[in-house]
N, C-alpha and C positions, 0 to 999 in steps of 0.2 A: 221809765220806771224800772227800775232791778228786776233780774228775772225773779231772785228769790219770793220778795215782797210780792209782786204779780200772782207768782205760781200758789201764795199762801192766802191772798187773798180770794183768787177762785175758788179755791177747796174750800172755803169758809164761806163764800155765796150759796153752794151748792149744799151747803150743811143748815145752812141758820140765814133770814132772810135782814136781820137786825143789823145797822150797820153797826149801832154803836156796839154790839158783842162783836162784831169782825173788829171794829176799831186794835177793842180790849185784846181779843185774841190773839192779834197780831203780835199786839205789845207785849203782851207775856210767852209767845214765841222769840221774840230778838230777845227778849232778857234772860231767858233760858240757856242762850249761846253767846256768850258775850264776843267771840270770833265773830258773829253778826252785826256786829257793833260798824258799821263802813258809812263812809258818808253817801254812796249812792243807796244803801240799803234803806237809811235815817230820811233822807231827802223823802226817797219812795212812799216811806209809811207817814212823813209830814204832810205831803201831800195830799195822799187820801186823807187824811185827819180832816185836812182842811175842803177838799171840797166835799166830804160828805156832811160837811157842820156839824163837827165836832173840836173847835178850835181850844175849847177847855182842856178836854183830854189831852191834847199836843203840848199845853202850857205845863202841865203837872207831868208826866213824859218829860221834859227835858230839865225842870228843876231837879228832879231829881237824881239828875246827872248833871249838873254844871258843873260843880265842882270838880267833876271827873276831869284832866286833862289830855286823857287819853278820847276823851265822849267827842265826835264832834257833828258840832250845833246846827242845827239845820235854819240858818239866822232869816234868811228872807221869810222862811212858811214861821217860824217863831216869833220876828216881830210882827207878823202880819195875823197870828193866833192872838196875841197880846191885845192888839186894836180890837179885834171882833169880839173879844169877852165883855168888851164895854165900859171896862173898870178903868178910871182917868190913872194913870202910874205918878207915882210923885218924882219929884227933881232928881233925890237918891238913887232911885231904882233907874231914871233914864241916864244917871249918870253912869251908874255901873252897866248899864249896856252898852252906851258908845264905850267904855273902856273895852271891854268884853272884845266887842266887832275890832274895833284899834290893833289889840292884842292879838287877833286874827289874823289879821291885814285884809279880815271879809267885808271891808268897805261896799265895795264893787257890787258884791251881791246880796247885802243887804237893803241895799237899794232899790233892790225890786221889790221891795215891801212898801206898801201903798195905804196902808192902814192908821199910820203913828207918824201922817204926814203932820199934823198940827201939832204936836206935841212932842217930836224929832224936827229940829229945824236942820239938823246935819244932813237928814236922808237927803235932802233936797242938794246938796254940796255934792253928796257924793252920786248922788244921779247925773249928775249934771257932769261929775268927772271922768262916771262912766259910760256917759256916750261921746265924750269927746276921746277917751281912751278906742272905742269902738270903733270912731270915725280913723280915728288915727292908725288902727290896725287895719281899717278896710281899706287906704289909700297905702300904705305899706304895702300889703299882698299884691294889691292891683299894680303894685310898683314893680315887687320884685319876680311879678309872673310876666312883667311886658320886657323886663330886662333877659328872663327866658326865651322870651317869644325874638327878641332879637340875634340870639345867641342860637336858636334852631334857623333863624331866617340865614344869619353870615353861614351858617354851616351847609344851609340850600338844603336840611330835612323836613319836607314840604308834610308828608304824611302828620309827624310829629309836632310841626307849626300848624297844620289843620284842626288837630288835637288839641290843641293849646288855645286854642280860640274858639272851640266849642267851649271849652272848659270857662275863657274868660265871661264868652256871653250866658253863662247859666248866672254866675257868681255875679255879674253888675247887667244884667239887664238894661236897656237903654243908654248906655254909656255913653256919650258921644265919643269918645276916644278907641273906644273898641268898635264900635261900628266902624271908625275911619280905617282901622285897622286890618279887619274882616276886608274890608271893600276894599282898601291896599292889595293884602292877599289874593283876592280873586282876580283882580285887573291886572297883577303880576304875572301870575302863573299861567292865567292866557295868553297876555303876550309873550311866556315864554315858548309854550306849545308852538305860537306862532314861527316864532323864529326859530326853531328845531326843525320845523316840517317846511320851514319854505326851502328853495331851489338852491338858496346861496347857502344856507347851514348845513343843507345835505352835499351840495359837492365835495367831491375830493381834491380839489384844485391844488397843484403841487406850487412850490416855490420857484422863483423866474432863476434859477440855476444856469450857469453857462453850459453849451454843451458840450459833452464829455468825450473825450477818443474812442471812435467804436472797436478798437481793443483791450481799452480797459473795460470798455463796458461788457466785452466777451469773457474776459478774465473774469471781471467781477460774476457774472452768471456761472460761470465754469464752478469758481470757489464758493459760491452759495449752494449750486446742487449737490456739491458733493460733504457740503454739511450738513444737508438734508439726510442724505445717506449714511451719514455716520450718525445724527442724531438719534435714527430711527433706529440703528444696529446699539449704540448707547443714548442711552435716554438720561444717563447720569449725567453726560456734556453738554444737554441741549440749551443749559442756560450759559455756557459759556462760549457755547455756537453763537448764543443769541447776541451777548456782547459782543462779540467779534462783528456780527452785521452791523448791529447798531451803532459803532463806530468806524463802521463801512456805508454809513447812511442809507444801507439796503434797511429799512425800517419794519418795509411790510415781511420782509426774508427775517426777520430779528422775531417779529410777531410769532411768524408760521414757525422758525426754530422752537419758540420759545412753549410752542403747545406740547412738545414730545416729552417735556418734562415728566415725570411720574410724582414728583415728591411740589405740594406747593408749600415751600417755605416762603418767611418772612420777605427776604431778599427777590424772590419771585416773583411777589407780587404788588414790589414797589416797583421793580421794572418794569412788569407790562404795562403800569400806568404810565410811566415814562414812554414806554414806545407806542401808547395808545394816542399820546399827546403829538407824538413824530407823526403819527399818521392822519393825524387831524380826525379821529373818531372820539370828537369830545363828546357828544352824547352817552356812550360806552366809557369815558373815564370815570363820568361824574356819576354813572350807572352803580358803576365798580369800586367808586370813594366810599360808597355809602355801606356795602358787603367790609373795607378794608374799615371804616373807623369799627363797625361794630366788631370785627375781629380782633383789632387792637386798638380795642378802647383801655384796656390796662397800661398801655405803655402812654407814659406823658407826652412827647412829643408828635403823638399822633395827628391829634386837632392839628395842628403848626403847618404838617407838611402835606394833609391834606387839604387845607385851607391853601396853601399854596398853588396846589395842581387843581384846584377847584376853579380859583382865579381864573388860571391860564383857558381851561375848556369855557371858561361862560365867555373869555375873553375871544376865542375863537367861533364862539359860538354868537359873537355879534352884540352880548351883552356886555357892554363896555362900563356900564354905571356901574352893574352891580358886578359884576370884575373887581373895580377898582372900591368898590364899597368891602368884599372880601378882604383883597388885602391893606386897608386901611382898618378893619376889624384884627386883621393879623399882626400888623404894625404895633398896633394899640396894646397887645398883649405882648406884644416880644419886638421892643424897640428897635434889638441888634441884629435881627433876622433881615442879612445883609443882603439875600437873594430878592426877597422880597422887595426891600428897600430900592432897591436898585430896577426891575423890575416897576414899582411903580412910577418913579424918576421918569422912567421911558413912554409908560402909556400916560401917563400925565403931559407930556411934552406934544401928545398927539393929537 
Protein backbone atom coordinates (compact mmCIF):
# COMPACT_ATOMS: atom_id res chain seq x y z
CA UNK A 1 0.00 0.00 0.00
CA UNK A 2 1.40 3.63 -0.75
CA UNK A 3 2.49 5.46 1.94
CA UNK A 4 0.19 8.44 1.13
CA UNK A 5 -3.22 6.25 1.06
CA UNK A 6 -1.85 4.18 4.40
CA UNK A 7 -1.01 7.57 6.27
CA UNK A 8 -4.72 8.91 5.02
CA UNK A 9 -6.44 6.13 5.84
CA UNK A 10 -5.13 5.97 9.64
CA UNK A 11 -6.10 9.59 10.37
CA UNK A 12 -9.51 8.61 9.17
CA UNK A 13 -9.81 5.44 11.51
CA UNK A 14 -8.85 7.45 14.35
CA UNK A 15 -11.61 10.17 13.37
CA UNK A 16 -14.66 8.13 12.24
CA UNK A 17 -15.10 4.47 12.74
CA UNK A 18 -17.38 3.92 9.35
CA UNK A 19 -15.56 2.48 6.70
CA UNK A 20 -17.67 3.47 3.93
CA UNK A 21 -16.95 7.36 5.09
CA UNK A 22 -13.08 6.58 5.17
CA UNK A 23 -13.91 4.79 1.77
CA UNK A 24 -15.58 8.27 0.64
CA UNK A 25 -13.12 10.35 2.33
CA UNK A 26 -10.36 8.97 0.84
CA UNK A 27 -11.75 9.55 -2.51
CA UNK A 28 -12.40 12.97 -2.20
CA UNK A 29 -8.83 13.51 -0.93
CA UNK A 30 -7.15 11.97 -4.31
CA UNK A 31 -9.47 14.09 -6.33
CA UNK A 32 -8.71 17.15 -4.53
CA UNK A 33 -4.94 16.75 -5.92
CA UNK A 34 -4.98 15.34 -9.04
CA UNK A 35 -0.84 15.02 -8.67
CA UNK A 36 -2.25 12.07 -6.49
CA UNK A 37 -3.54 10.55 -9.35
CA UNK A 38 -0.35 7.46 -9.40
CA UNK A 39 -1.18 4.08 -10.04
CA UNK A 40 0.38 2.94 -6.69
CA UNK A 41 -1.82 5.54 -4.94
CA UNK A 42 -5.22 4.15 -7.17
CA UNK A 43 -4.21 0.40 -6.65
CA UNK A 44 -3.84 1.43 -2.55
CA UNK A 45 -7.27 3.03 -2.21
CA UNK A 46 -8.72 -0.08 -4.83
CA UNK A 47 -7.82 -2.23 -2.60
CA UNK A 48 -9.25 -1.04 0.47
CA UNK A 49 -12.48 -0.42 -1.45
CA UNK A 50 -12.45 -3.79 -2.01
CA UNK A 51 -11.58 -5.49 0.95
CA UNK A 52 -13.54 -3.43 3.16
CA UNK A 53 -16.94 -4.26 0.85
CA UNK A 54 -17.22 -1.73 -0.86
CA UNK A 55 -16.86 -2.79 -4.41
CA UNK A 56 -19.74 -0.32 -5.68
CA UNK A 57 -17.92 2.63 -4.74
CA UNK A 58 -14.60 1.54 -6.67
CA UNK A 59 -16.84 0.86 -9.74
CA UNK A 60 -18.39 4.56 -9.74
CA UNK A 61 -14.50 5.80 -8.78
CA UNK A 62 -13.20 4.79 -11.97
CA UNK A 63 -16.13 5.51 -14.43
CA UNK A 64 -15.71 8.36 -13.74
CA UNK A 65 -12.38 8.74 -14.88
CA UNK A 66 -12.12 6.21 -17.79
CA UNK A 67 -12.18 8.43 -20.09
CA UNK A 68 -9.41 10.17 -18.58
CA UNK A 69 -6.12 9.05 -20.44
CA UNK A 70 -4.07 10.23 -18.18
CA UNK A 71 -6.44 8.14 -15.13
CA UNK A 72 -4.70 4.84 -14.71
CA UNK A 73 -7.18 1.92 -14.00
CA UNK A 74 -6.61 -0.15 -11.29
CA UNK A 75 -7.85 -3.32 -13.75
CA UNK A 76 -7.52 -6.46 -11.57
CA UNK A 77 -9.39 -4.64 -8.16
CA UNK A 78 -11.84 -3.11 -10.96
CA UNK A 79 -12.78 -6.15 -12.83
CA UNK A 80 -12.98 -7.89 -9.66
CA UNK A 81 -15.33 -4.73 -8.09
CA UNK A 82 -17.56 -5.35 -11.36
CA UNK A 83 -18.08 -9.44 -10.42
CA UNK A 84 -19.02 -8.59 -6.68
CA UNK A 85 -21.73 -5.89 -7.42
CA UNK A 86 -23.66 -8.84 -9.03
CA UNK A 87 -24.94 -7.19 -12.02
CA UNK A 88 -24.42 -9.85 -15.08
CA UNK A 89 -22.35 -7.01 -17.82
CA UNK A 90 -23.60 -7.43 -21.34
CA UNK A 91 -21.46 -8.55 -24.44
CA UNK A 92 -20.87 -4.40 -25.16
CA UNK A 93 -19.58 -3.51 -21.97
CA UNK A 94 -17.32 -6.89 -21.82
CA UNK A 95 -16.17 -6.02 -25.03
CA UNK A 96 -15.09 -2.58 -24.29
CA UNK A 97 -13.20 -3.90 -21.45
CA UNK A 98 -11.03 -6.48 -23.13
CA UNK A 99 -10.39 -3.52 -25.50
CA UNK A 100 -9.63 -1.20 -22.69
CA UNK A 101 -6.99 -4.04 -20.89
CA UNK A 102 -5.50 -4.67 -24.85
CA UNK A 103 -5.09 -0.95 -25.06
CA UNK A 104 -3.10 -1.24 -21.88
CA UNK A 105 -1.10 -4.22 -22.50
CA UNK A 106 -2.49 -4.91 -18.64
CA UNK A 107 -3.29 -8.32 -19.67
CA UNK A 108 -0.93 -9.91 -17.24
CA UNK A 109 -2.65 -8.11 -14.38
CA UNK A 110 -5.84 -8.28 -15.09
CA UNK A 111 -5.72 -11.52 -14.64
CA UNK A 112 -5.58 -11.65 -11.12
CA UNK A 113 -9.07 -10.81 -11.19
CA UNK A 114 -11.14 -13.84 -10.19
CA UNK A 115 -14.61 -12.61 -10.31
CA UNK A 116 -15.75 -12.27 -14.15
CA UNK A 117 -14.20 -15.69 -14.52
CA UNK A 118 -17.49 -17.02 -16.38
CA UNK A 119 -18.36 -14.27 -18.27
CA UNK A 120 -14.57 -13.21 -19.35
CA UNK A 121 -13.46 -16.29 -21.11
CA UNK A 122 -10.02 -14.29 -22.05
CA UNK A 123 -8.97 -13.90 -18.27
CA UNK A 124 -8.53 -17.53 -18.33
CA UNK A 125 -5.91 -17.11 -21.60
CA UNK A 126 -4.33 -14.44 -20.11
CA UNK A 127 -3.74 -16.25 -16.75
CA UNK A 128 -2.55 -18.94 -18.12
CA UNK A 129 0.00 -16.60 -20.06
CA UNK A 130 0.85 -15.15 -17.10
CA UNK A 131 2.26 -17.81 -15.29
CA UNK A 132 4.00 -19.33 -18.05
CA UNK A 133 5.53 -15.68 -18.46
CA UNK A 134 6.46 -16.07 -14.57
CA UNK A 135 7.75 -19.60 -15.04
CA UNK A 136 9.79 -18.16 -17.74
CA UNK A 137 11.27 -15.20 -15.88
CA UNK A 138 11.84 -17.62 -12.82
CA UNK A 139 14.18 -20.04 -14.89
CA UNK A 140 15.80 -16.88 -16.67
CA UNK A 141 16.92 -15.39 -13.29
CA UNK A 142 17.98 -18.77 -11.86
CA UNK A 143 19.79 -19.01 -15.18
CA UNK A 144 21.61 -15.77 -15.29
CA UNK A 145 22.39 -15.80 -11.36
CA UNK A 146 24.17 -19.54 -11.93
CA UNK A 147 26.05 -18.06 -15.02
CA UNK A 148 27.24 -15.29 -12.03
CA UNK A 149 27.91 -17.96 -9.76
CA UNK A 150 30.34 -19.42 -12.34
CA UNK A 151 32.03 -16.27 -13.18
CA UNK A 152 32.87 -15.66 -9.17
CA UNK A 153 33.81 -19.42 -8.96
CA UNK A 154 36.64 -18.96 -12.38
CA UNK A 155 37.61 -15.76 -10.49
CA UNK A 156 38.27 -18.18 -7.04
CA UNK A 157 35.95 -15.07 -5.03
CA UNK A 158 34.69 -17.61 -2.66
CA UNK A 159 33.20 -14.88 -0.10
CA UNK A 160 31.10 -13.38 -3.03
CA UNK A 161 30.31 -17.18 -4.44
CA UNK A 162 29.07 -17.89 -0.71
CA UNK A 163 26.85 -14.79 -1.28
CA UNK A 164 25.59 -15.84 -4.25
CA UNK A 165 24.25 -19.12 -3.08
CA UNK A 166 22.69 -17.94 -0.02
CA UNK A 167 20.98 -15.57 -2.38
CA UNK A 168 20.06 -18.53 -4.90
CA UNK A 169 18.68 -20.89 -1.90
CA UNK A 170 16.35 -18.06 -0.52
CA UNK A 171 14.87 -17.44 -4.21
CA UNK A 172 14.30 -21.38 -5.33
CA UNK A 173 14.22 -23.16 -2.20
CA UNK A 174 14.45 -26.88 -2.84
CA UNK A 175 16.08 -26.76 -6.00
CA UNK A 176 17.82 -29.68 -6.92
CA UNK A 177 20.21 -27.74 -8.87
CA UNK A 178 21.17 -25.40 -6.30
CA UNK A 179 21.48 -27.75 -3.70
CA UNK A 180 24.08 -29.61 -5.96
CA UNK A 181 25.68 -26.49 -6.18
CA UNK A 182 25.93 -25.47 -2.51
CA UNK A 183 27.25 -29.09 -1.81
CA UNK A 184 29.71 -28.48 -4.88
CA UNK A 185 30.83 -25.28 -3.09
CA UNK A 186 31.42 -26.76 0.17
CA UNK A 187 33.20 -30.08 -0.94
CA UNK A 188 35.49 -27.66 -2.96
CA UNK A 189 36.56 -25.36 -0.62
CA UNK A 190 37.44 -28.04 1.87
CA UNK A 191 39.45 -29.60 -0.20
CA UNK A 192 41.08 -26.58 -0.91
CA UNK A 193 41.99 -25.81 2.68
CA UNK A 194 43.22 -29.15 2.59
CA UNK A 195 45.66 -28.91 0.20
CA UNK A 196 46.98 -25.31 1.38
CA UNK A 197 47.67 -26.67 4.72
CA UNK A 198 49.14 -29.97 3.74
CA UNK A 199 53.25 -30.49 3.88
CA UNK A 200 53.53 -30.59 0.04
CA UNK A 201 51.48 -26.96 -0.62
CA UNK A 202 53.46 -25.38 2.30
CA UNK A 203 56.95 -26.30 1.03
CA UNK A 204 59.20 -24.14 -0.45
CA UNK A 205 60.78 -26.76 -2.63
CA UNK A 206 63.17 -24.99 -5.24
CA UNK A 207 63.64 -26.06 -8.80
CA UNK A 208 66.22 -29.21 -9.64
CA UNK A 209 68.66 -26.16 -10.97
CA UNK A 210 72.34 -27.10 -11.91
CA UNK A 211 74.84 -26.09 -9.47
CA UNK A 212 76.19 -22.82 -9.73
CA UNK A 213 80.12 -21.63 -9.36
CA UNK A 214 80.62 -20.68 -5.89
CA UNK A 215 81.89 -17.32 -7.29
CA UNK A 216 79.18 -16.31 -8.93
CA UNK A 217 77.20 -17.25 -6.24
CA UNK A 218 79.56 -14.94 -4.04
CA UNK A 219 79.25 -12.17 -6.77
CA UNK A 220 75.61 -12.63 -6.87
CA UNK A 221 75.28 -12.03 -2.83
CA UNK A 222 77.97 -9.27 -2.89
CA UNK A 223 75.53 -7.43 -5.79
CA UNK A 224 72.15 -8.12 -3.95
CA UNK A 225 73.54 -6.58 -0.40
CA UNK A 226 74.60 -3.85 -1.85
CA UNK A 227 71.21 -3.08 -3.51
CA UNK A 228 69.82 -3.47 -0.46
CA UNK A 229 71.95 -0.72 0.62
CA UNK A 230 71.12 1.53 -1.98
CA UNK A 231 67.52 0.68 -1.84
CA UNK A 232 67.11 1.64 1.64
CA UNK A 233 69.36 5.08 0.99
CA UNK A 234 66.78 5.40 -2.32
CA UNK A 235 63.65 3.98 -2.03
CA UNK A 236 62.89 5.63 -5.50
CA UNK A 237 65.02 2.57 -7.11
CA UNK A 238 63.92 -0.24 -5.27
CA UNK A 239 61.61 -1.31 -7.94
CA UNK A 240 64.23 -1.21 -10.29
CA UNK A 241 66.67 -2.96 -7.76
CA UNK A 242 63.87 -5.36 -7.71
CA UNK A 243 63.98 -6.12 -11.51
CA UNK A 244 67.45 -6.33 -11.70
CA UNK A 245 67.18 -9.43 -9.08
CA UNK A 246 64.43 -10.90 -10.79
CA UNK A 247 66.14 -11.41 -13.71
CA UNK A 248 69.03 -12.43 -11.67
CA UNK A 249 66.65 -15.26 -10.38
CA UNK A 250 67.53 -13.91 -6.81
CA UNK A 251 63.57 -14.03 -6.50
CA UNK A 252 63.28 -13.95 -2.73
CA UNK A 253 66.32 -10.63 -3.01
CA UNK A 254 63.63 -9.17 -5.88
CA UNK A 255 60.80 -9.76 -3.05
CA UNK A 256 62.87 -8.16 -0.15
CA UNK A 257 64.04 -5.10 -2.67
CA UNK A 258 60.87 -4.68 -3.71
CA UNK A 259 59.27 -3.84 0.04
CA UNK A 260 61.56 -0.32 0.17
CA UNK A 261 59.51 0.90 -2.30
CA UNK A 262 57.54 4.03 -0.83
CA UNK A 263 55.13 4.81 -3.74
CA UNK A 264 52.72 1.52 -4.72
CA UNK A 265 51.99 2.11 -8.19
CA UNK A 266 50.11 0.12 -10.75
CA UNK A 267 53.47 -1.59 -12.09
CA UNK A 268 54.37 -2.45 -8.49
CA UNK A 269 51.98 -4.39 -7.87
CA UNK A 270 51.83 -6.53 -10.84
CA UNK A 271 55.37 -7.34 -10.12
CA UNK A 272 55.25 -8.60 -6.74
CA UNK A 273 52.65 -10.93 -8.03
CA UNK A 274 55.14 -12.00 -10.46
CA UNK A 275 57.75 -12.55 -7.97
CA UNK A 276 55.22 -13.99 -5.53
CA UNK A 277 54.72 -16.66 -8.25
CA UNK A 278 59.01 -17.12 -8.42
CA UNK A 279 58.85 -17.87 -5.08
CA UNK A 280 56.12 -20.40 -5.03
CA UNK A 281 53.99 -18.41 -2.21
CA UNK A 282 50.90 -19.09 -4.14
CA UNK A 283 48.67 -18.80 -1.34
CA UNK A 284 49.95 -14.92 -0.86
CA UNK A 285 49.34 -14.46 -4.74
CA UNK A 286 45.83 -15.43 -4.92
CA UNK A 287 45.76 -13.53 -1.33
CA UNK A 288 46.86 -10.40 -3.15
CA UNK A 289 44.71 -11.08 -6.70
CA UNK A 290 41.73 -10.42 -4.88
CA UNK A 291 43.15 -6.80 -2.95
CA UNK A 292 44.56 -6.12 -6.97
CA UNK A 293 41.14 -6.86 -9.08
CA UNK A 294 39.26 -4.91 -6.54
CA UNK A 295 41.76 -1.95 -7.02
CA UNK A 296 41.71 -2.26 -10.67
CA UNK A 297 38.45 -3.27 -11.41
CA UNK A 298 38.18 -0.13 -13.77
CA UNK A 299 40.76 -1.23 -16.03
CA UNK A 300 39.38 -3.84 -18.58
CA UNK A 301 42.04 -6.19 -18.78
CA UNK A 302 42.35 -6.78 -15.30
CA UNK A 303 39.91 -10.01 -15.03
CA UNK A 304 42.45 -11.51 -18.14
CA UNK A 305 45.61 -11.27 -16.22
CA UNK A 306 44.50 -11.93 -13.07
CA UNK A 307 42.82 -15.02 -14.16
CA UNK A 308 46.08 -15.76 -15.59
CA UNK A 309 48.35 -15.64 -12.27
CA UNK A 310 45.23 -17.27 -10.63
CA UNK A 311 45.84 -20.32 -12.81
CA UNK A 312 49.32 -20.62 -12.34
CA UNK A 313 49.14 -20.51 -7.99
CA UNK A 314 46.08 -22.93 -7.90
CA UNK A 315 48.34 -24.87 -10.41
CA UNK A 316 51.17 -24.87 -8.01
CA UNK A 317 49.15 -25.05 -5.44
CA UNK A 318 48.30 -28.84 -6.59
CA UNK A 319 44.94 -27.86 -7.90
CA UNK A 320 45.38 -28.93 -11.34
CA UNK A 321 41.52 -29.18 -12.39
CA UNK A 322 40.57 -26.13 -11.43
CA UNK A 323 43.82 -24.47 -12.80
CA UNK A 324 43.02 -25.59 -15.96
CA UNK A 325 39.10 -24.84 -15.45
CA UNK A 326 40.56 -20.96 -15.05
CA UNK A 327 42.13 -20.86 -17.86
CA UNK A 328 39.89 -22.58 -20.09
CA UNK A 329 37.24 -19.75 -18.57
CA UNK A 330 40.03 -17.26 -19.80
CA UNK A 331 40.45 -18.77 -23.16
CA UNK A 332 36.82 -18.67 -23.49
CA UNK A 333 36.63 -14.90 -23.16
CA UNK A 334 39.88 -14.05 -25.07
CA UNK A 335 40.66 -16.60 -27.61
CA UNK A 336 44.16 -14.87 -28.46
CA UNK A 337 45.45 -14.70 -25.15
CA UNK A 338 48.57 -16.53 -26.48
CA UNK A 339 50.14 -16.88 -22.88
CA UNK A 340 47.51 -18.62 -21.69
CA UNK A 341 46.99 -20.54 -24.76
CA UNK A 342 50.14 -21.92 -24.59
CA UNK A 343 50.42 -22.41 -21.01
CA UNK A 344 47.44 -24.65 -21.25
CA UNK A 345 48.94 -26.70 -24.33
CA UNK A 346 51.45 -27.70 -21.61
CA UNK A 347 49.41 -28.68 -18.50
CA UNK A 348 47.17 -30.40 -20.80
CA UNK A 349 49.96 -32.59 -22.07
CA UNK A 350 50.56 -33.54 -18.30
Amino acid sequence: MSTYIELEIQNLLNEVEDLDEVGERVIQSLESSPEHFTLDNINSLARFLIQSQHPLKLVHFVLRYIDNENFPIPWPYFLEALGQVGKELDNKTLKALIEGIQEDNAEAEAARAQSLNKSMAELGEWRSNRKYKIHKDYLNNKRLLLDQLITLRTQQLYEQEKNLLSRLQKLYPGDSEIRSEVSEHKQRYALEILQRRSPKARAQTSEDFSPKDPEVEAALQALVQSMHEHAEQLPELAMDFAIAAFMLEAYEAALSLLSYSEEETTSLLWLRLEILLKCRRFVEVLSELSKVEVLLAHEPETFFATAYLRAQALWGLGQKHTAIEVLEGLMAARPHYRAASALLSIWSGQ
